[in-house]
OpenMM code with the backbone's topology and positions (N, CA, C; nanometers):
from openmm import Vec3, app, unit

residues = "UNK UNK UNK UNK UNK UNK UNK UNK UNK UNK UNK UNK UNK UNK UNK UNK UNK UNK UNK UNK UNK UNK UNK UNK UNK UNK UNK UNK UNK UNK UNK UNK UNK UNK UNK UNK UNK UNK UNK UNK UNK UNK UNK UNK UNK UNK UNK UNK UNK UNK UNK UNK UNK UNK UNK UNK UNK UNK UNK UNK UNK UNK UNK UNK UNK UNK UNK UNK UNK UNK UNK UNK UNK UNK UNK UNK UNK UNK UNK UNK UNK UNK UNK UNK UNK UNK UNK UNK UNK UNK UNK UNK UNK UNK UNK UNK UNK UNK UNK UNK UNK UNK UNK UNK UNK UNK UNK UNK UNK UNK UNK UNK UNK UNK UNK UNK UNK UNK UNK UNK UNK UNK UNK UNK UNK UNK UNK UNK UNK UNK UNK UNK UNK UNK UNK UNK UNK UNK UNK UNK UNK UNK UNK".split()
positions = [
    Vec3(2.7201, -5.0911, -9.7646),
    Vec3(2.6163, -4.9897, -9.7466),
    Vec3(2.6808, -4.8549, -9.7164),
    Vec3(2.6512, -4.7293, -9.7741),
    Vec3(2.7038, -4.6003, -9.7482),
    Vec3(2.6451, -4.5791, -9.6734),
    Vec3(2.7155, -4.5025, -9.5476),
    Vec3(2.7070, -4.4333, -9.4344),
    Vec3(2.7019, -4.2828, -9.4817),
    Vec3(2.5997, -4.1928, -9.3892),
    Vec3(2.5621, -4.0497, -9.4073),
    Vec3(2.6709, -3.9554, -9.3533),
    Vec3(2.7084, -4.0165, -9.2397),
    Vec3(2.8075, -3.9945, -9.1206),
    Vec3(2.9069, -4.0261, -9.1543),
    Vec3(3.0058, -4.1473, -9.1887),
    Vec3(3.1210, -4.1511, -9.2655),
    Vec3(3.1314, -4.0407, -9.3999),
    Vec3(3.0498, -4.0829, -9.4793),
    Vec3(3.0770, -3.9819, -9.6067),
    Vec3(3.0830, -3.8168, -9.5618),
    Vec3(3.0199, -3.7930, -9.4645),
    Vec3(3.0160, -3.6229, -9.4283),
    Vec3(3.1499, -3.6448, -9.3606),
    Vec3(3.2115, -3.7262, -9.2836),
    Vec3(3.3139, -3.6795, -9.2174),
    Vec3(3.4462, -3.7108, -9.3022),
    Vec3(3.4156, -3.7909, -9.4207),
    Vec3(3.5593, -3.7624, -9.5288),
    Vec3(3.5172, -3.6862, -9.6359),
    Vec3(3.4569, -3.6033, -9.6250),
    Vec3(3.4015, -3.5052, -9.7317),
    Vec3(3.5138, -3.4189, -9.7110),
    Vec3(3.5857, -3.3556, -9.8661),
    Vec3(3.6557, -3.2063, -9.8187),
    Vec3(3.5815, -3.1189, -9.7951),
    Vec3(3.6447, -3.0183, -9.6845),
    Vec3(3.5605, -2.9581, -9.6342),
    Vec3(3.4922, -2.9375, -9.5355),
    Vec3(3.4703, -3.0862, -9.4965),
    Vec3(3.3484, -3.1192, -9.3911),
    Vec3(3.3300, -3.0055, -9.2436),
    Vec3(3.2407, -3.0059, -9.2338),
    Vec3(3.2192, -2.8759, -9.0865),
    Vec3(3.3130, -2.9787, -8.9547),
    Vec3(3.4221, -2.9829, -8.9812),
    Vec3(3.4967, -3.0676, -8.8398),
    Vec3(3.5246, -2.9744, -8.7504),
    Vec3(3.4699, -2.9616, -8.6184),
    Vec3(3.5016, -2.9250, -8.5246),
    Vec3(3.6423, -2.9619, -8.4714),
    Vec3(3.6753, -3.0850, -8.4804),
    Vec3(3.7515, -3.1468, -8.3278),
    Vec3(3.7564, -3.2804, -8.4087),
    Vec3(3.8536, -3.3755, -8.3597),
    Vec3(3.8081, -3.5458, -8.3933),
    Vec3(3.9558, -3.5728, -8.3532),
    Vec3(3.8874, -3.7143, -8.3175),
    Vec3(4.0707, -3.7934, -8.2881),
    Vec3(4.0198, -3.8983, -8.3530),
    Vec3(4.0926, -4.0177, -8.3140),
    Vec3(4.0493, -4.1535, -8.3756),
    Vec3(3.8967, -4.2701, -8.3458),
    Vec3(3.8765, -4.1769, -8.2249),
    Vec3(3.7423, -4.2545, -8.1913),
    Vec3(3.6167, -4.1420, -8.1942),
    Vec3(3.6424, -4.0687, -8.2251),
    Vec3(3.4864, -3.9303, -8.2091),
    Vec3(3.5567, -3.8293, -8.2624),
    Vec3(3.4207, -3.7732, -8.3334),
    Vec3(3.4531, -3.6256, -8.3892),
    Vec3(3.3658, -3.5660, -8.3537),
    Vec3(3.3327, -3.4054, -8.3668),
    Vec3(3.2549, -3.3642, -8.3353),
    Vec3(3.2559, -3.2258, -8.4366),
    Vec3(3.1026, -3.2321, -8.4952),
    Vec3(3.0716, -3.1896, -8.6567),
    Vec3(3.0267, -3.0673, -8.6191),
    Vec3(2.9997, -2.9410, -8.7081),
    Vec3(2.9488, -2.8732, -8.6855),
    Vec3(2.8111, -2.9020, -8.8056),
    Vec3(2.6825, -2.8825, -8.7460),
    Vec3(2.5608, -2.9238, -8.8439),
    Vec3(2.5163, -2.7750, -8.8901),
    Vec3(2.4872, -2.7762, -9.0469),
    Vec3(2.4947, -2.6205, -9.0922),
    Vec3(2.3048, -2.6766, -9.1387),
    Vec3(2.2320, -2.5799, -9.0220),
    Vec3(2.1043, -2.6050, -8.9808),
    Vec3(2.1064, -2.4558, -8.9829),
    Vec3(2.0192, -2.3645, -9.0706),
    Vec3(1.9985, -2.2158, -9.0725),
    Vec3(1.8953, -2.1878, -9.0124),
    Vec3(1.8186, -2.2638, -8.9301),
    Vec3(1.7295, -2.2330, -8.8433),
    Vec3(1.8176, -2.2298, -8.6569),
    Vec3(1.9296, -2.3300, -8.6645),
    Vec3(1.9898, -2.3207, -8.5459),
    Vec3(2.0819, -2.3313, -8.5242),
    Vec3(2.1756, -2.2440, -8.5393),
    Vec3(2.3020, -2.2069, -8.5308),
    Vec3(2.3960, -2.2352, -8.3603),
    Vec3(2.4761, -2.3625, -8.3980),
    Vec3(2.5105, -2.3867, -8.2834),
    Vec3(2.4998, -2.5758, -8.2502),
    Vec3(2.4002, -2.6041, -8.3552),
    Vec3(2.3868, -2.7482, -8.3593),
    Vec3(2.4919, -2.8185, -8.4108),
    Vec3(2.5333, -2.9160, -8.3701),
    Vec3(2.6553, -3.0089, -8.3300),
    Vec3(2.6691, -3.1364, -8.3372),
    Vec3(2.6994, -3.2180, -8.3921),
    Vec3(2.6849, -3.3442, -8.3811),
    Vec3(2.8316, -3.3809, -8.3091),
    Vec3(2.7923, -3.5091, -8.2487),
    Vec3(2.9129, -3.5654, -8.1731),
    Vec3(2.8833, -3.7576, -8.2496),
    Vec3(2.9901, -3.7602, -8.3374),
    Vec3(2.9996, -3.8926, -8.3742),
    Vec3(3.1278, -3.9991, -8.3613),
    Vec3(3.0789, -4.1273, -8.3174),
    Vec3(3.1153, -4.1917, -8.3019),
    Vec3(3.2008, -4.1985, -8.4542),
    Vec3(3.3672, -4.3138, -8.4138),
    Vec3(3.4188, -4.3233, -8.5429),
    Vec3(3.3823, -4.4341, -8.6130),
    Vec3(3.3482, -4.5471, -8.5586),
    Vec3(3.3297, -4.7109, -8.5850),
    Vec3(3.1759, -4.7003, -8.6251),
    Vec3(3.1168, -4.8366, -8.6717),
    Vec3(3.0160, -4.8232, -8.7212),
    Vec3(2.9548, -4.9582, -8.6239),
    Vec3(2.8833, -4.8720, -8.5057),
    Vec3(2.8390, -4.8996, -8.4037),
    Vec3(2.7008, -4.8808, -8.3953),
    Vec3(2.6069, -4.9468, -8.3428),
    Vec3(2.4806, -4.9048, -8.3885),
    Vec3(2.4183, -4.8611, -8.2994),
    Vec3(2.4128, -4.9155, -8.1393),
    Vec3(2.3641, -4.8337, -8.0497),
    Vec3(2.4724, -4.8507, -7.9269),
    Vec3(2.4547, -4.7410, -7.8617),
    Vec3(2.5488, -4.7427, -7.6988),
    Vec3(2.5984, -4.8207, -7.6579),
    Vec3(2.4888, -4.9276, -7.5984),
    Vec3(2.5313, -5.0275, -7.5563),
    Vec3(2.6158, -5.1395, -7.6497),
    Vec3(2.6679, -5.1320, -7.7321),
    Vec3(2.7314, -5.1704, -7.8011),
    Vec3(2.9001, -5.2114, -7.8162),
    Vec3(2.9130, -5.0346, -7.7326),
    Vec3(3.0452, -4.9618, -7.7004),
    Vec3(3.0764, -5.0442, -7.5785),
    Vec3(3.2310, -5.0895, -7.5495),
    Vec3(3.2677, -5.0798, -7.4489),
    Vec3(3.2294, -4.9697, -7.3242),
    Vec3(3.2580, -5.0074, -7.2321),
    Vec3(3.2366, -4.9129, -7.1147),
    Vec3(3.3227, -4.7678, -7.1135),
    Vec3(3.4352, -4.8055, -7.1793),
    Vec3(3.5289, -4.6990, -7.1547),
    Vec3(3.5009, -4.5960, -7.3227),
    Vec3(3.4200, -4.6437, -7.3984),
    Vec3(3.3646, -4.5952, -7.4933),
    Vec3(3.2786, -4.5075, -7.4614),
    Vec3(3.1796, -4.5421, -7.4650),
    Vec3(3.0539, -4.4838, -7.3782),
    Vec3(3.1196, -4.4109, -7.3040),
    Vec3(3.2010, -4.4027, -7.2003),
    Vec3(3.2122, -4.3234, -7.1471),
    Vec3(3.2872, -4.1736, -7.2324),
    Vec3(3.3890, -4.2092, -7.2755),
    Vec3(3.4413, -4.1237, -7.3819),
    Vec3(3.3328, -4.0503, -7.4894),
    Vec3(3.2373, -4.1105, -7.5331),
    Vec3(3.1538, -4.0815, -7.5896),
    Vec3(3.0579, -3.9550, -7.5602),
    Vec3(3.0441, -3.9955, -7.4113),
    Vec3(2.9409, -3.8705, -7.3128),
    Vec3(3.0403, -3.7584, -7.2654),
    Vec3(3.1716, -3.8195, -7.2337),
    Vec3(3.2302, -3.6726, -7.1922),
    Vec3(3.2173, -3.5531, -7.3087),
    Vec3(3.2583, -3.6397, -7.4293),
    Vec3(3.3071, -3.5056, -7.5449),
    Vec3(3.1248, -3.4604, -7.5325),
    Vec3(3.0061, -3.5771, -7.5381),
    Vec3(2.8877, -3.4454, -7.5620),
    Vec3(2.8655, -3.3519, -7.4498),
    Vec3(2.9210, -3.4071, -7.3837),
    Vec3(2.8860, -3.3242, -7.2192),
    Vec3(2.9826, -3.1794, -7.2513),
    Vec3(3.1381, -3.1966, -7.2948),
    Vec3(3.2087, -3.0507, -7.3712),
    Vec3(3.1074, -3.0124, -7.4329),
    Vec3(3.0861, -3.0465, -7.5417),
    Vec3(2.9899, -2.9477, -7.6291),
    Vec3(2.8535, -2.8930, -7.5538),
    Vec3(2.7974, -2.9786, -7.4820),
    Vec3(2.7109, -2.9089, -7.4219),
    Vec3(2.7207, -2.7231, -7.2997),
    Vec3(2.8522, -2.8089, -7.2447),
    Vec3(2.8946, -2.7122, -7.1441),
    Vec3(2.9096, -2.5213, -7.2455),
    Vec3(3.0200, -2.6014, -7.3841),
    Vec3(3.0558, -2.4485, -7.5251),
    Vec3(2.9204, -2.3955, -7.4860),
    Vec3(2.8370, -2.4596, -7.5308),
    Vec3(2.6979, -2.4365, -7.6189),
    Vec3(2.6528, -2.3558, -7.4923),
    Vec3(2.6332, -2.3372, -7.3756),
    Vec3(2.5656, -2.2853, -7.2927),
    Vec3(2.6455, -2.1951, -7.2411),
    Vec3(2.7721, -2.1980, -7.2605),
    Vec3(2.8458, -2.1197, -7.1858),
    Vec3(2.8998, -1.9832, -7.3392),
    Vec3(2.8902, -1.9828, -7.4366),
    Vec3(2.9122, -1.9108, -7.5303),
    Vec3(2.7596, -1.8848, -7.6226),
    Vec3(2.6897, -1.9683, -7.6248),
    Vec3(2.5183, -1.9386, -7.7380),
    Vec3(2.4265, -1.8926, -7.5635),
    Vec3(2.4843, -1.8969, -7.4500),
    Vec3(2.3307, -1.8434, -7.3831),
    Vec3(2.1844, -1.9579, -7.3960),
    Vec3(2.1767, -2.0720, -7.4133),
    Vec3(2.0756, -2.0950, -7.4900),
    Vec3(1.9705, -2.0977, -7.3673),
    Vec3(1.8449, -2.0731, -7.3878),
    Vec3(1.7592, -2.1179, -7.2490),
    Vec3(1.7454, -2.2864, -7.2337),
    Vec3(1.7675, -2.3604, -7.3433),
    Vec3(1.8017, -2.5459, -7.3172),
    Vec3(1.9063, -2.5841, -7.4189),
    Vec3(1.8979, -2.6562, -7.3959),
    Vec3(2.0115, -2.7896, -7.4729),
    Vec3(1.9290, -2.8990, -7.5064),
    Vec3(1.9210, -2.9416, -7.6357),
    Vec3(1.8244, -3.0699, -7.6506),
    Vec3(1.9418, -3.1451, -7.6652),
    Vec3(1.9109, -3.2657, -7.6349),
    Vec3(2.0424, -3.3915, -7.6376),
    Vec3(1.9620, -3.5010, -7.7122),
    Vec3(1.9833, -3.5364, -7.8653),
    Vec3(1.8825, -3.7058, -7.9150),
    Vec3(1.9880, -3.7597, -7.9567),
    Vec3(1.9721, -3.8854, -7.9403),
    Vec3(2.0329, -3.9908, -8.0297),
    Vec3(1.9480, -4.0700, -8.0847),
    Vec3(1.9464, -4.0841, -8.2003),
    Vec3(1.8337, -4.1530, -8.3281),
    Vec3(1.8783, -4.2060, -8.3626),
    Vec3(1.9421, -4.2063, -8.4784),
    Vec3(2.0137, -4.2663, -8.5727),
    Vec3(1.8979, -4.4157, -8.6325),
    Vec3(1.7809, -4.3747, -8.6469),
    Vec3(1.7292, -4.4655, -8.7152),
    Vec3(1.7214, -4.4924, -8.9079),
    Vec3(1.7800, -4.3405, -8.9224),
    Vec3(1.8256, -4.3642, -9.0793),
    Vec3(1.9654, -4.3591, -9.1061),
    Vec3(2.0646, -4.3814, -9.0157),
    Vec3(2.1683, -4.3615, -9.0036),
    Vec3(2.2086, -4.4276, -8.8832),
    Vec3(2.2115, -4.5797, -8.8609),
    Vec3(2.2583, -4.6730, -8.7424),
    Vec3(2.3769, -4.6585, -8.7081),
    Vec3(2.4321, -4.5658, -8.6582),
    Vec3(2.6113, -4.5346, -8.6277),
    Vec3(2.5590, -4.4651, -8.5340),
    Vec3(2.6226, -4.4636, -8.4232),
    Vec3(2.6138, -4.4119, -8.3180),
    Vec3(2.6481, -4.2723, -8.3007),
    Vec3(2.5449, -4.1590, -8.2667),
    Vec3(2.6185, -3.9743, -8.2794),
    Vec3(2.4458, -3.9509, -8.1898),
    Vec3(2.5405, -3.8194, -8.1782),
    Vec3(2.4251, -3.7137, -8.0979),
    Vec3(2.4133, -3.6032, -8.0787),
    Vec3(2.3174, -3.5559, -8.1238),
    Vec3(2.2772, -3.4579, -8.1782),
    Vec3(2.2760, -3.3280, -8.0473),
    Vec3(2.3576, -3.2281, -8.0421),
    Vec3(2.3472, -3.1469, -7.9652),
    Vec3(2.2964, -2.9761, -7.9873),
    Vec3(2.1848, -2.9734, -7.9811),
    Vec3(2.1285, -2.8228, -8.0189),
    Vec3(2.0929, -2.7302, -7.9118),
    Vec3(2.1480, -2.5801, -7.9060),
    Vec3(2.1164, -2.4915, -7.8367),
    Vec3(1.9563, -2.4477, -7.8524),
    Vec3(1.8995, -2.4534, -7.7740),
    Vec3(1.7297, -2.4071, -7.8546),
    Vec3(1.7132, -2.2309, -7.7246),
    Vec3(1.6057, -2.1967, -7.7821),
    Vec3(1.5896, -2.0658, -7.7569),
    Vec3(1.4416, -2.0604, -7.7408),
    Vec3(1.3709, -1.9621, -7.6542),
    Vec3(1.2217, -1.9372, -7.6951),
    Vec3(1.1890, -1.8714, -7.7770),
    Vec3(1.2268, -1.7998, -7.8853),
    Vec3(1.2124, -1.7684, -8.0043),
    Vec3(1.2960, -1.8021, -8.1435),
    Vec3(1.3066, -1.9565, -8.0927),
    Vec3(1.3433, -2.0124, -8.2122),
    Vec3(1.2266, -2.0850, -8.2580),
    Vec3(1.2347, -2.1519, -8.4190),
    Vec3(1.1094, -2.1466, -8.4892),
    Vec3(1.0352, -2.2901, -8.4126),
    Vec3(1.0728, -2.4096, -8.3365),
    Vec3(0.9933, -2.4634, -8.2575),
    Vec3(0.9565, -2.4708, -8.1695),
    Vec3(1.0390, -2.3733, -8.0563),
    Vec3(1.0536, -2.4045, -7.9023),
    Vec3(0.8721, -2.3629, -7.8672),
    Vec3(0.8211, -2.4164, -7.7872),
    Vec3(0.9472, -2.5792, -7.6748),
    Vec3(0.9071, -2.6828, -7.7216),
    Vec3(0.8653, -2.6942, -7.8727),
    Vec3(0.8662, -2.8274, -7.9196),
    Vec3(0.9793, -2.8868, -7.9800),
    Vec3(1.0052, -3.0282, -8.0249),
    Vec3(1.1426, -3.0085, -8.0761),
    Vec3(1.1267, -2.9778, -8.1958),
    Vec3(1.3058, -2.9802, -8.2173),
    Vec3(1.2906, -2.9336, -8.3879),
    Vec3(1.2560, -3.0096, -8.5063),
    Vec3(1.2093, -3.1097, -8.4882),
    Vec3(1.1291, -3.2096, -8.5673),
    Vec3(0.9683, -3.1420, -8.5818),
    Vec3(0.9152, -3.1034, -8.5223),
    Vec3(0.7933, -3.0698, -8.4953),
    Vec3(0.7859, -2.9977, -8.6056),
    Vec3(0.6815, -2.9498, -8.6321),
    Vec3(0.5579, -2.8334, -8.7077),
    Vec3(0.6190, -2.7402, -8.6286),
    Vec3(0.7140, -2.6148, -8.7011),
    Vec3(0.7763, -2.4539, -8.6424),
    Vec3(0.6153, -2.3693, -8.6130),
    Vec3(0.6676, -2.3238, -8.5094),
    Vec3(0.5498, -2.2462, -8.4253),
    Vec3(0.5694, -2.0995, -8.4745),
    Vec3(0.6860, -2.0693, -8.5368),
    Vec3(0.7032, -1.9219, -8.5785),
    Vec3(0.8147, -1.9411, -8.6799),
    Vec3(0.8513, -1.8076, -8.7081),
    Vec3(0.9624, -1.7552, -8.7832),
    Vec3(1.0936, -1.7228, -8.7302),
    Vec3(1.1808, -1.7936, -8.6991),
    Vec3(1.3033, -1.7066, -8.6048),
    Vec3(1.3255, -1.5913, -8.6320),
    Vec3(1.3471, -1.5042, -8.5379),
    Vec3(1.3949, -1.3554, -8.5956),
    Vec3(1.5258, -1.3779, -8.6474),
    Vec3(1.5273, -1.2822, -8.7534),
    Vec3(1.6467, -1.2990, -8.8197),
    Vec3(1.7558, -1.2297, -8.7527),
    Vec3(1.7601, -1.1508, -8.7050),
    Vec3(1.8388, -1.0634, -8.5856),
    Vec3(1.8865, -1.1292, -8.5269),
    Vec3(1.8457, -1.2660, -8.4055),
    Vec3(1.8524, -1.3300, -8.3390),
    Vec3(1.9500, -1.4279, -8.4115),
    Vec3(1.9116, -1.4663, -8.5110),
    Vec3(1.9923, -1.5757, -8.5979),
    Vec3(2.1548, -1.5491, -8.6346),
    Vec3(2.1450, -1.4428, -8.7124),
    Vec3(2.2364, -1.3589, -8.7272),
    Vec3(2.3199, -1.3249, -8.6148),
    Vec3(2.3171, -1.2758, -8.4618),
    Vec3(2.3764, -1.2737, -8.3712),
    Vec3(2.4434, -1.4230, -8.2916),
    Vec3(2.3356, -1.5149, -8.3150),
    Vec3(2.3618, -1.6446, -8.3110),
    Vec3(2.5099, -1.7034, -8.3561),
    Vec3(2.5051, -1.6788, -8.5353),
    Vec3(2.5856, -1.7182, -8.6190),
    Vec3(2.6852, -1.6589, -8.5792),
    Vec3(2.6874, -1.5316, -8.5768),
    Vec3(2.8181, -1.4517, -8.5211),
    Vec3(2.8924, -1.5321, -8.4043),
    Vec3(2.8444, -1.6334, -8.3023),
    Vec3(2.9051, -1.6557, -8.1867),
    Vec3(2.9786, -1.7984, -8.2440),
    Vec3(2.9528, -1.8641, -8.3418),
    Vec3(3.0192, -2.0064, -8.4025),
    Vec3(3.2071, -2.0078, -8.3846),
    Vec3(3.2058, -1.8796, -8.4361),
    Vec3(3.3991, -1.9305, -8.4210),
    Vec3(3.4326, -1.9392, -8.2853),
    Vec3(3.3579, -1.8690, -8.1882),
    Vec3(3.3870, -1.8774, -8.0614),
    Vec3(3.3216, -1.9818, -7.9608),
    Vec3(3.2402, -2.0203, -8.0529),
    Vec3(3.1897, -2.1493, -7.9923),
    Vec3(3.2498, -2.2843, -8.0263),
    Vec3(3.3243, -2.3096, -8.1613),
    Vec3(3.4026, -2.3937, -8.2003),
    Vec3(3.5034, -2.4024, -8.1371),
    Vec3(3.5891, -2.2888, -8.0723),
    Vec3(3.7011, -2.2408, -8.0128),
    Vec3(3.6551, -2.3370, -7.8566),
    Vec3(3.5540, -2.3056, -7.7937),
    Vec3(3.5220, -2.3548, -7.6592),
    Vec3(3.5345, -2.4625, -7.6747),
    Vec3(3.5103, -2.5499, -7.7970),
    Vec3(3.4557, -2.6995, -7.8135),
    Vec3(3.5498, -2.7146, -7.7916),
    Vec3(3.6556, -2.7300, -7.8726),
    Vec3(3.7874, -2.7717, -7.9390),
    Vec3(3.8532, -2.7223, -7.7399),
    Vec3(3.8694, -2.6416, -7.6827),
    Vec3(3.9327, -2.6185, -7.5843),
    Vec3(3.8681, -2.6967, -7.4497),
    Vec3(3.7724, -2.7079, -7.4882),
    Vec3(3.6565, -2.8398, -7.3514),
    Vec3(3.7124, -2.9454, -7.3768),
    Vec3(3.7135, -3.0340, -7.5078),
    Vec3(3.7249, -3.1746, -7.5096),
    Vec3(3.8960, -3.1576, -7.5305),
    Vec3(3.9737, -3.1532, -7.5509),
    Vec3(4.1299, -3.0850, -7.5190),
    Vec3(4.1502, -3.1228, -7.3825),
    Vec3(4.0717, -3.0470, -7.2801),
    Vec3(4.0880, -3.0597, -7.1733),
    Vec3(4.0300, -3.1997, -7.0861),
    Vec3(3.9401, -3.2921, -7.1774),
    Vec3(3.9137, -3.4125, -7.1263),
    Vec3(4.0292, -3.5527, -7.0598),
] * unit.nanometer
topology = app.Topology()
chain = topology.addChain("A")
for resn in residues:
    res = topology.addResidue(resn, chain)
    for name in ("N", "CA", "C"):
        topology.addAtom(name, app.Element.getBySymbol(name[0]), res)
């Protein structure tokens, strides 16, 4: 069975943040939210509890880095944190900076968009990515 998550992460090219042999951590090219992140598992694991202990744990530090980039370089007013993976059973999680004038807040971004993001906003957004990749890569480094 092809994986969504394997094939994006041996894609040339692929938005790789960061990765060692057990987690990578993707950059998701989402033009509504600049800053969204995936943190994936390397094995084809289907839920948490699945992982060893010392997995899981490894698992939450690197999203907990990205979370820390994301707030400490995008400003965001939240951090949404999901793990789904119901069309894609491999274990990852989804880390997005959200804003009150982004196109769902404060619903999530699954929802029906409540507006239009300003494009200004977006654009200033995008501008902060190399320096937010830079934080990532220098947070989980430091794990």
């Amino acid at each position: 069975m092809a994986c969504d998550l394997c094939n994006l992460l041996a894609a040339p090219g692929a938005a790789l943040i960061w990765g060692d042999d057990r987690v990578s951590v993707v950059a998701v090219d989402e033009a509504e939210y600049p800053g969204f992140t995936r943190v994936v598992w390397s094995g084809h694991v289907k839920e948490m509890t699945d992982l060893p202990v010392a997995d899981r744990v490894r698992v939450m530090d690197v999203v907990w880095a990205v979370e820390s980039a994301q707030r400490e370089v995008m400003a965001p007013e939240k951090i949404n944190l999901a793990s789904f993976g119901n069309m894609t059973p491999h274990v990852h999680w989804h880390v997005i900076p959200r804003y009150r004038d982004d196109a769902h807040f404060p619903n999530p971004t699954w929802a029906v968009a409540q507006r239009a993001s300003p494009p200004e906003a977006l654009a200033s957004r995008r501008a902060l990515l190399p320096a937010l990749h830079a934080a990532i890569v220098e947070k989980v480094k430091a794990l």
